[in-house]
C-alpha positions in Angstrom: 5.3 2.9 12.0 6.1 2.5 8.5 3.7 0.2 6.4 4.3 -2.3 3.7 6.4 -0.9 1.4 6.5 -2.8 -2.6 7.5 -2.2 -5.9 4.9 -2.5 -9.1 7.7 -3.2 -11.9 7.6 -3.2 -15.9 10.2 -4.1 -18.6 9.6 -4.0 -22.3 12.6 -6.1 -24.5 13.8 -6.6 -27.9 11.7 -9.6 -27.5 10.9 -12.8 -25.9 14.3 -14.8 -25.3 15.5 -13.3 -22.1 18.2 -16.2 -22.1 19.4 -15.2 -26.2 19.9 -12.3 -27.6 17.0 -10.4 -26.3 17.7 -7.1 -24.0 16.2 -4.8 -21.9 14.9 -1.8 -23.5 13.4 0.1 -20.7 12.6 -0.3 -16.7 9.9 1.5 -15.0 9.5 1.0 -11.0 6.3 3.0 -8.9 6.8 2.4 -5.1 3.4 1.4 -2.9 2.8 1.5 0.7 0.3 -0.4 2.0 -1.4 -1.1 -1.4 -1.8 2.2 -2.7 1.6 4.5 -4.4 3.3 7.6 -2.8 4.4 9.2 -6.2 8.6 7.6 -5.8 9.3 6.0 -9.5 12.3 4.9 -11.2 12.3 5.0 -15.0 15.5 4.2 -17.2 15.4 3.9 -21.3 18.2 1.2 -21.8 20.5 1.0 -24.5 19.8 -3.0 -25.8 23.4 -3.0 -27.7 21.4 -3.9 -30.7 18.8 -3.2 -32.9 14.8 -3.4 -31.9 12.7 -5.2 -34.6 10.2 -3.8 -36.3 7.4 -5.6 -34.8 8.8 -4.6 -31.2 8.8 -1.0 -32.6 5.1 -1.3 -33.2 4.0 -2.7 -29.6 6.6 -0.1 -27.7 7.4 3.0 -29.6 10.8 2.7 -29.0 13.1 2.3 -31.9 16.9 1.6 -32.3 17.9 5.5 -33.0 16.0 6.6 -29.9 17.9 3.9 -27.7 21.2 4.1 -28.9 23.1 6.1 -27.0 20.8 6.1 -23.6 22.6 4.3 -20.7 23.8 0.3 -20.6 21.9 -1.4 -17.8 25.0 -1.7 -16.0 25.3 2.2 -15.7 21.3 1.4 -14.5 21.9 -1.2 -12.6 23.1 0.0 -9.0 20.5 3.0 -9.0 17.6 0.5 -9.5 18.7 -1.8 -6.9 19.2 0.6 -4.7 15.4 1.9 -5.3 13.8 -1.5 -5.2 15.9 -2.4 -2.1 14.5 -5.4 -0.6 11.1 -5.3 -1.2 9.0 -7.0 -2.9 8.3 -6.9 -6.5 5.3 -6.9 -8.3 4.7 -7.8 -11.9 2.3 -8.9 -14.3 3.7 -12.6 -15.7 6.8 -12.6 -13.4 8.2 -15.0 -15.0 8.8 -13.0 -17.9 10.2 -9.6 -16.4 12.2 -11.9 -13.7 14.0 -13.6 -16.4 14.9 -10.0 -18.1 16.1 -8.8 -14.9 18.2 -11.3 -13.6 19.9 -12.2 -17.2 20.6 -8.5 -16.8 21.9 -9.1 -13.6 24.2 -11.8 -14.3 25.4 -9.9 -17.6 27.1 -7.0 -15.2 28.2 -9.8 -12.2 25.4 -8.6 -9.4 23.2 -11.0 -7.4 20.4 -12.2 -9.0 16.6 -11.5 -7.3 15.8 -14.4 -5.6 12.0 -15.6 -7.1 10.3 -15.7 -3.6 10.2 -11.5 -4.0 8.1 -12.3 -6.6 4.4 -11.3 -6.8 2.7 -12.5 -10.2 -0.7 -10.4 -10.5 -1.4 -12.6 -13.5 -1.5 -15.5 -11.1 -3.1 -13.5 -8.9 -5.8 -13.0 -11.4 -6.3 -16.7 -12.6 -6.8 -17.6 -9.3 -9.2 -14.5 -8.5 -11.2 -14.9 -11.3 -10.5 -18.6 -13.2 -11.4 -18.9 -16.7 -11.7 -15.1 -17.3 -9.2 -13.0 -19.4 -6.2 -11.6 -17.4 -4.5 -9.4 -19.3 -3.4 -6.5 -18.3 -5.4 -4.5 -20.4 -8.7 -6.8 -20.0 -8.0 -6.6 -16.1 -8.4 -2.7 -16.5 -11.3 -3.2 -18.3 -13.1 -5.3 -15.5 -11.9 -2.6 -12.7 -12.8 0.2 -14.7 -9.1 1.6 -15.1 -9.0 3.7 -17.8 -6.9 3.4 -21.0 -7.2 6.3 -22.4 -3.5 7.7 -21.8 -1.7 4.7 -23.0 -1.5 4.4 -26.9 1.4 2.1 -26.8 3.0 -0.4 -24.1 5.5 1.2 -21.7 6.9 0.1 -18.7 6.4 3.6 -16.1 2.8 3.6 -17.5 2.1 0.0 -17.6 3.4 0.0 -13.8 1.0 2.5 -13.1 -1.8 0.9 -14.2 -1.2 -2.3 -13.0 -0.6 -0.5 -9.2 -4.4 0.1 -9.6 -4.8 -3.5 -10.7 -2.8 -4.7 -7.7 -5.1 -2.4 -5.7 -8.5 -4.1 -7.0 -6.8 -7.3 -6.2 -5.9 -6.8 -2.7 -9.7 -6.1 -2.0 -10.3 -2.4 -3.3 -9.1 1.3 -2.3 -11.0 0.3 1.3 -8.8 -2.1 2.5 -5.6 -0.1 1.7 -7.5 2.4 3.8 -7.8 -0.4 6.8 -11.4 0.0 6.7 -11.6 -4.2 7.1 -11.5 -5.3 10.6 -8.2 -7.2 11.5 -7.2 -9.3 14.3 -3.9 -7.2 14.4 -5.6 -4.1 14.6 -8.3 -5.3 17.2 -7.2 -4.4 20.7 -9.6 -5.7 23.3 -9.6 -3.2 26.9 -10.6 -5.0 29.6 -13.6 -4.1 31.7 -12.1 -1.7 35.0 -13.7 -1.9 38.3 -15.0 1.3 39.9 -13.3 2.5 42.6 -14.8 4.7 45.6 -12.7 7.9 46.3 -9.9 7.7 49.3 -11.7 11.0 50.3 -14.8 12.7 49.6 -14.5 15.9 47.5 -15.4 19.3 49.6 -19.2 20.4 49.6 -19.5 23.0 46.4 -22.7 24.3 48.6 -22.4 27.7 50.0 -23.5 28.2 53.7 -26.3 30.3 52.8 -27.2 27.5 50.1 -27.3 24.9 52.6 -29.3 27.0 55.6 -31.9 27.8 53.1 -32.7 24.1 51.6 -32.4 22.7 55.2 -34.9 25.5 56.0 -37.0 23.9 52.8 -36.8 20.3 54.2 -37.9 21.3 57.3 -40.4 23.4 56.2 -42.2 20.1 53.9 -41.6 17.8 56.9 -38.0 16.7 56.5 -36.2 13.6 55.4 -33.8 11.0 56.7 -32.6 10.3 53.1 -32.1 13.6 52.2 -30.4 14.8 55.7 -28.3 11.8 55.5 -27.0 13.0 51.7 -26.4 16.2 52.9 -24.1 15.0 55.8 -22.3 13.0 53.4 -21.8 16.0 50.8 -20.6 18.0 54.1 -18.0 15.2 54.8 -19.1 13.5 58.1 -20.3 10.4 58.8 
């Protein structure tokens, strides 16, 4: 049976104001099952339809010459639906990337993502660990994720290490592995009452066998017990 299937998400934008001006700039998706990912991503660069400031540029890498040109969400739209399907979506802030995505949404006339799909690690985090930092980055630090390959934010690589994040916040690489005892996986087995044979099975003694220790017995002065077992291994009664 197939297990839990979600989707870790990322978006970077032009900026903050998912409800102004602000757009898109690119989508990164990396598909778990059961907590941990099977190596199925979608990725998109998305042409914003205007220009990325300079202090964007600085945070993401990605300026207005590289964009221009790369496909309009709407030429995006129905192959990351289609990926996501219905599952649920995991993101660090939400709110944020939720706003992005369904302003997106409603710019090309598709159906909005309800916000029950929703899963918030930063939430997740507060609650986990109140009072502690929960970025992203200082959530890597505390799980020992490595940061090494990520020199500026963006969204495929972001999603990756927040999968690992997600991971550490389910409980750790040994409950995606099911090594926690649950009362779905228990299965108790009744105890089964021994039951006799209908028929004895046939003696595996050889005549010759059974002359020669009822030769012995009678020989060391015999025994009921013994006579009796052997009439039983013979079949009679």
């Amino acid at each position: 049976m197939a297990g839990l299937r979600e989707i870790v998400f990322d978006t970077e934008t032009t900026g903050f104001d998912s409800q102004g001006a602000d757009r898109i700039t690119e989508l990164g998706c990396i598909e778990l099952i059961d907590w941990l990912p099977t190596g199925e991503q979608f990725h998109a660069y998305i042409d914003p339809e205007r220009d990325v400031p300079d202090k964007v540029v600085q945070i993401t890498g990605l300026t207005t010459a590289f964009l221009r040109g790369k496909p309009k969400f709407g030429e995006r739209a129905d192959d990351f639906l289609e990926f996501i399907g219905d599952s649920p979506l995991v993101a660090h802030n939400a709110k944020f990337d939720m706003g992005f995505i369904n302003a997106e949404l409603r710019r090309v006339r598709k159906d909005e993502i309800p916000e029950h799909r929703f899963i918030d690690t930063l939430a997740m985090a507060n609650k986990k660990y109140p009072g502690s930092p929960a970025s992203l980055d200082a959530l890597c630090k505390r799980f020992d994720i490595s940061l090494s390959d990520r020199d500026k934010h963006g969204a495929i690589i972001d999603s990756e290490l927040l999968a690992r994040v997600y991971l550490e916040l389910r409980g750790g690489r040994e409950r995606s592995l099911g090594l926690e005892p649950n009362a779905e996986q228990v299965e108790r087995v009744a105890p089964q009452s021994a039951h006799g044979r209908p028929s004895p099975l046939p003696s595996l003694l050889s005549a010759a066998e059974k002359s020669a220790h009822e030769a012995f017995m009678a020989e060391s002065g015999g025994s009921e017990l013994w006579d009796r077992v052997l009439r039983r291994m013979d079949g009679r009664r």
